[in-house]
N, C-alpha and C positions, 0 to 999 in steps of 0.2 A: 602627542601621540593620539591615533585615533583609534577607537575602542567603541564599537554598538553594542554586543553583545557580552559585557563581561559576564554577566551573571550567566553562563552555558552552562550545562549541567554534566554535558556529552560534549566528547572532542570533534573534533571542526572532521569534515571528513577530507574535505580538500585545502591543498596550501600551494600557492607557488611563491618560491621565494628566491631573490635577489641575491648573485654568488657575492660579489666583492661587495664587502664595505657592511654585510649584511648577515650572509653565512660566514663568509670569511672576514677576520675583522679589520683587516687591510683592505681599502676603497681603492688603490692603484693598481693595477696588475704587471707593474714594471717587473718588478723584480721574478715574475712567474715566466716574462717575454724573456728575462737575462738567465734563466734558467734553461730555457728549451735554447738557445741560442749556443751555451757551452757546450752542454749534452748533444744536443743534434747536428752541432755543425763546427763547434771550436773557439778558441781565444780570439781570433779574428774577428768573428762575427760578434762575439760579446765585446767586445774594445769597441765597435762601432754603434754599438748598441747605446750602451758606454756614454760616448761622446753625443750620441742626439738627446740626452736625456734633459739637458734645458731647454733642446727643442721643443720635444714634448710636452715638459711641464710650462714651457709659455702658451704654448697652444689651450690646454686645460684653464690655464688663466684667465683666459679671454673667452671663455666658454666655447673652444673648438676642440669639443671634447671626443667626435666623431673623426677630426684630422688626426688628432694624437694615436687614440686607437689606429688607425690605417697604417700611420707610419710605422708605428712598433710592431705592427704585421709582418707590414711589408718585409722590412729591417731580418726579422728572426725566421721568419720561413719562405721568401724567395729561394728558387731554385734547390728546393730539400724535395722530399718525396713525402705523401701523407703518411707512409708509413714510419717515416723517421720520428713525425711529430706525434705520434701513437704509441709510439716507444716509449717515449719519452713522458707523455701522459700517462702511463702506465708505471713504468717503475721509478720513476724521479719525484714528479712531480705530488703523486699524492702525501707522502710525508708532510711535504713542505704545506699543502692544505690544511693536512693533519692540524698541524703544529697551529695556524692561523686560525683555527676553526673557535666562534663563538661559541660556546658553551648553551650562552642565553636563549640565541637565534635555532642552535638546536632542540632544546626543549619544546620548543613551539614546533617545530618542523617534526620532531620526530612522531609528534601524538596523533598525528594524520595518518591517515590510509594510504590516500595517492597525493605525491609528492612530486612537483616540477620544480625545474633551477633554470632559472634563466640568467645569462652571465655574455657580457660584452665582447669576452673573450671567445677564439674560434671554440666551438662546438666540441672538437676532439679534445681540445685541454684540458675538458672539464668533464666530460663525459665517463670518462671509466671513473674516477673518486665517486663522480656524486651518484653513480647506480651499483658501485659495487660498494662503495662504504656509507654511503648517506641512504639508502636503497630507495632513490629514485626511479619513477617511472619513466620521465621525463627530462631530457637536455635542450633547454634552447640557446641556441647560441648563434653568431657569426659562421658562416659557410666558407672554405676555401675555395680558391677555382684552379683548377688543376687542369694543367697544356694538354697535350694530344702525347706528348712525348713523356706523361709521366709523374710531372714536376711541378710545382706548385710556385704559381707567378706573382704571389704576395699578395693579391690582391683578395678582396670577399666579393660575393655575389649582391649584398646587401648597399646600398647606396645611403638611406636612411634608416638607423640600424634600430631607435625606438620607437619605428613605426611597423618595422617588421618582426618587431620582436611584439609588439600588441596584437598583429595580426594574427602572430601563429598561437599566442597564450587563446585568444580566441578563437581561435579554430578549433582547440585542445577540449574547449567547453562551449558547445554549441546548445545543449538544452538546459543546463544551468551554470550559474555564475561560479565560480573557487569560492569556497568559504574564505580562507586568509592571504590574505597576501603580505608580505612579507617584504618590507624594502626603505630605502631612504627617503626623506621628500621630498621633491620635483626641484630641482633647482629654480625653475622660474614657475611661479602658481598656476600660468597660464596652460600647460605643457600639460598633455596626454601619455601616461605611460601605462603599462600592464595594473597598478593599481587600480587603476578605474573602473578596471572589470571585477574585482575581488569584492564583494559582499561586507568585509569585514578587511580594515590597514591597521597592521601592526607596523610602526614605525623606532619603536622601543622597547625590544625582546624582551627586556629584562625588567618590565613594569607587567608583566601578562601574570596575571593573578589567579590563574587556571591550576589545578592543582592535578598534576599527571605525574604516571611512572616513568622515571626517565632511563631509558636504555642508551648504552655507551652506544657509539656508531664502532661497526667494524673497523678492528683494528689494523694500520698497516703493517706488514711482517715482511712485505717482497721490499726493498728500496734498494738502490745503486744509484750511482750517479756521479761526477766529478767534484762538486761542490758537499762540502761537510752544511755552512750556513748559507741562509734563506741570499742571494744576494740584492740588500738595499744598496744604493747609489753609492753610499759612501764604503761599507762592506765591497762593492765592486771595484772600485776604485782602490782599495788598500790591496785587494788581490793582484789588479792589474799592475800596481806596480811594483808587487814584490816578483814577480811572474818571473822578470831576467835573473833576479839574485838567484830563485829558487832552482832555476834549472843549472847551474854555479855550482847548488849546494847538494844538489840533486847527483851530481857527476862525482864531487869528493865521497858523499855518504858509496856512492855505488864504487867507487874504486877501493873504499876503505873497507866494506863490507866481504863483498864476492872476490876481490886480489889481493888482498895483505892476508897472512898468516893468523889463524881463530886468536892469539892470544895478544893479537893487536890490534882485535876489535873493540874491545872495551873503551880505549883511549879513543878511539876513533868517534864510535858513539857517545862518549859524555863532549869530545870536543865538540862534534858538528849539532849540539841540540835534543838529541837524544836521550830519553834517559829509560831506563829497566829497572824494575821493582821487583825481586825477585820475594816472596812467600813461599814458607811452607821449606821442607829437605825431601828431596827424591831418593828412593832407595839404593844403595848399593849394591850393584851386579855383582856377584858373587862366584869367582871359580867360573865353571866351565859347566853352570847352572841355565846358560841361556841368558836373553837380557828380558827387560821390561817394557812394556807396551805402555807408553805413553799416549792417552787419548785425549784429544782437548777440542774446545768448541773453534771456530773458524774465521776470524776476522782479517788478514790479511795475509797476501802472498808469501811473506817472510815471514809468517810462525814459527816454519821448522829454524831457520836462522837462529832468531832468539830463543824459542826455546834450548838451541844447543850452546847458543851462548851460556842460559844460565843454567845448564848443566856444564860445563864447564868442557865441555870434547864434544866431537860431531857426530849426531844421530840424525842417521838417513831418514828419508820422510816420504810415505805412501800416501801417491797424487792418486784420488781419485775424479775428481773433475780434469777439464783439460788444460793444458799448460803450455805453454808456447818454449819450442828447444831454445829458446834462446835463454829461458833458466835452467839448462843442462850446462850451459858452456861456464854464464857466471856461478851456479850457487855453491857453493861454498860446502854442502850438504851432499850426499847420494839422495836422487830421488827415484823412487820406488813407483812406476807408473800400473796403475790399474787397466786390464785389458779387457774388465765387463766379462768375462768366463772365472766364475766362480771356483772352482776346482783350481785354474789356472793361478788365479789373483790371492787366494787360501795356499797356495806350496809356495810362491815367489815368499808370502808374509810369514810363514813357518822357517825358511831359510835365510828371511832374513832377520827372526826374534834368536835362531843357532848362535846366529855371528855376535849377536849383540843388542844394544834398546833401537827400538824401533820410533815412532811418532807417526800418527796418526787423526784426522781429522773426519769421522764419520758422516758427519754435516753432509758434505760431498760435495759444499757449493759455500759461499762469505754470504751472513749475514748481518749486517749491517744496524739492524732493530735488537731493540732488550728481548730476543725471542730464541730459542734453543729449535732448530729444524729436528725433523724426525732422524735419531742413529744407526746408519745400517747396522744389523748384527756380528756381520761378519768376523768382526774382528775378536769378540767374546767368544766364537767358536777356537780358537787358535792357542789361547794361556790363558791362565790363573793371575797372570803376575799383573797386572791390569792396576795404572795410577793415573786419574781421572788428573786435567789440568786445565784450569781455569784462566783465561786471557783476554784481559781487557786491555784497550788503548785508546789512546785520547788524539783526535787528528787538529791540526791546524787550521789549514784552508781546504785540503783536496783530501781525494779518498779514489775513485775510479771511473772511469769514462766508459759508458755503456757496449761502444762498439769496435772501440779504436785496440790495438795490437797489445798484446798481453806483457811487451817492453816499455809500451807506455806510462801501460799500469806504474810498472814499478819507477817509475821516473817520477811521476806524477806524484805519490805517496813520499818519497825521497823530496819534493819538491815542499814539504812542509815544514815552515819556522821550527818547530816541536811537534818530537813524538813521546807519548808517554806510554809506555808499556807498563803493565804490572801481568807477572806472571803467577799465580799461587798452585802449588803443587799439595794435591790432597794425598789421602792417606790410603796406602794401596788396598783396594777389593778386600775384604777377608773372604775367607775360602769360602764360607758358606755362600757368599753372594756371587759369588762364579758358576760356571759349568759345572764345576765339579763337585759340584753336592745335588746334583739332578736340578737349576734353574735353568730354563731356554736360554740358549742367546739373545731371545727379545725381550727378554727379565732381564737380564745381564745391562743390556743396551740401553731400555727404559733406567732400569735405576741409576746408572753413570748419567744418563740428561740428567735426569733430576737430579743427583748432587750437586753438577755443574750449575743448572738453573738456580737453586738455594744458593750457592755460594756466591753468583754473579748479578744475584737479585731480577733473574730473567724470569720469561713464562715459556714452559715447553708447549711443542705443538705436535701438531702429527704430521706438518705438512713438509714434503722434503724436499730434496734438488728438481725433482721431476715436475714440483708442481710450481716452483719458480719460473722453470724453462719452458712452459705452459704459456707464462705471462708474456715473456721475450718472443716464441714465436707465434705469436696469434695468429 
């Protein structure tokens, strides 16, 4: 490691530093190309991906490590739109960074002021994590080139990519040098990279003897995506070829589910993989008392399902995000669609707590992260009888594809080895914490997150469906 100045007294003011191998603790960016490849484009194109990947890593072998990149370009975003890949840099892939992210490398990086990331990969993959959660100032990266019609011809503008990547770190600093630079060492001693310009080379994060406050990087709370795990070579490959079984099993779960009779679901789900945890007794509707509002946090399509499974009879379930008719035809459940008129969407939910329990999902969108979105109130305007329900599950391989048809979804989720559901039913409201001892609805609302959060070991937020669908249509 090289080190001039350890004795600093004051933190460095500038750092640019190295994404793979450096921020991130993965040197390959394969598995980030087979990522944007499912997400943005399908099993196709990740099966292909797939299959060149000896190609690649011989290329890397032999230090043609400029071919390897192009290919795996080429390969994952030929004929996509930039916006696909933006998408997908956005709500997929930062998780997955998340997760990889050095600890050590941060430290160092975060005690700067102005921060650049320079990363091998195209510029857009890397660009929203590292200025929205690392708060970079700076992305340098590879450049797409994009046809006249649109579309993106796989190819980058870059020819020589760490000479253009030295060029622009220097352009970035034209009257003084970067304090740190941040990176691996030069595979061949002779080689010019962006190190040469930095004043100071950390090659060893976790040897930097500096003593600073270290603040977490912002957290990710928006993800979606097809894939549950990061997919390495050999992780892609157990996918690829459970892929036919799953769509097999994917078709039994769904005809056993939405067409057989609720009290032949049970055998259904312990035969094909399944399994429900049920916690906690729900209360007993009583007479011609009205029923109970079951509210619970939002993880996938079929909540209201299981939950009515493990209430033992079928309770309708109030959609408020959108939902493809084609869960009208199969679910198994009444669903209770939201029409965004208030007065409107309040008499449908009062008519139908008359009849019977109700379920509901305030969220108003699947999140995905240990994180509780903000709870509409509406629903604490309506009853007292309010029984908060906690739902967690554990996925296989897949979880939801960002853009493809909401029949998908459920095929795709159905297309996992194992599911584990645990459902835990808390203890209903006491009055005083309802409406009816004079608490708002958004007292009401806030306290149900926060039990749900305690119970499910999340952290609530303030941020809600609106500011997700922010993300999605930039």
């Amino acid at each position: 490691m090289v080190m001039e100045e350890t004795s600093r007294t004051t933190s460095p003011y500038s750092v640019v530093s190295e994404c793979e191998g450096t921020l991130l603790k993965s040197n390959d960016p394969f598995s980030y190309f087979m990522l944007l490849a499912f997400d943005a484009s399908g099993v196709i194109r990740f099966a292909i991906l797939l299959f060149l990947w000896p190609v690649t890593t011989l290329l890397n072998v032999f230090s043609y490590k400029n071919a390897a990149l192009k290919l795996m370009i080429f390969v994952a975003t030929a004929g996509l739109r930039e916006s696909d890949i933006e998408l997908v840099s956005r709500i997929v892939l930062p998780k997955f960074y998340m997760d990889d992210l050095s600890m050590d490398t941060w430290k160092v990086f975060s005690s700067c002021k102005k921060r650049i990331v320079v990363t091998r990969m195209p510029r857009v993959m890397v660009e929203w994590f590292a200025k929205e959660h690392l708060s970079a100032q700076e992305v340098i990266g590879t450049e797409l080139i994009v046809n006249r019609f649109g579309f993106l011809t796989g190819l980058i503008q870059e020819t020589d990519i760490d000479t253009i990547v030295l060029n622009r770190v220097a352009s970035l600093f034209v009257d003084r040098k970067p304090h740190l630079g941040l990176g691996r060492r030069p595979a061949l001693s002779n080689s010019t990279t962006f190190l040469s310009l930095c004043e100071e080379q950390i090659h060893e994060s976790n040897k930097w003897n500096q003593q600073v406050e270290v603040q977490p990087p912002k957290p990710v709370i928006f993800h979606d995506g097809g894939l549950v795990k990061r997919p390495t070579p050999a992780t892609a490959l157990t996918i690829l070829i459970w892929f036919p079984f799953g769509i097999i099993l994917a078709v039994i779960r769904i005809l056993g589910v939405f067409v057989l009779p609720m009290w032949l679901i049970p055998y259904v789900i312990s035969l094909s993989g399944c399994r429900v945890t049920v916690k906690g007794k729900p209360p007993h509707t009583a007479g011609n008392s009205g029923g109970v509002l079951f509210v619970c946090n939002h993880i996938t399509t079929i909540d209201p399902v299981v939950i009515s499974y493990a209430l033992g009879h079928t309770t309708p379930i109030v959609v408020i995000f959108h939902l493809s008719r084609f869960y009208d035809i199969l679910s198994p459940v009444p669903i209770v669609r939201f029409t965004r008129n208030r007065d409107v969407d309040a008499a449908k939910m009062k008519q139908e707590l008359a009849k019977g329990d109700l379920v509901v999902c305030p969220e108003g969108t699947i999140c995905h992260q240990p994180f509780l979105l903000r709870f509409s109130a509406l629903f604490a305007e309506l009853t007292d009888r309010i029984v908060p329900v906690a739902i967690s599950c554990r996925f296989g391989f897949f979880r939801r594809t960002l853009k493809s048809w909401n029949g998908f979804n459920l095929i795709l989720l159905f297309m996992n080895p194992t599911l584990d559901y645990e459902i835990t039913f808390l203890d209903q409201l006491p009055l005083e914490a309802t409406c009816s001892s004079g608490k708002s609805p958004y007292d009401v609302a806030n306290n149900v997150q926060r039990v749900l959060a305690d119970t499910l070991g999340f952290e609530c937020t303030e941020l809600g469906r609106k500011a997700k669908y922010n993300i999605l249509t930039f």
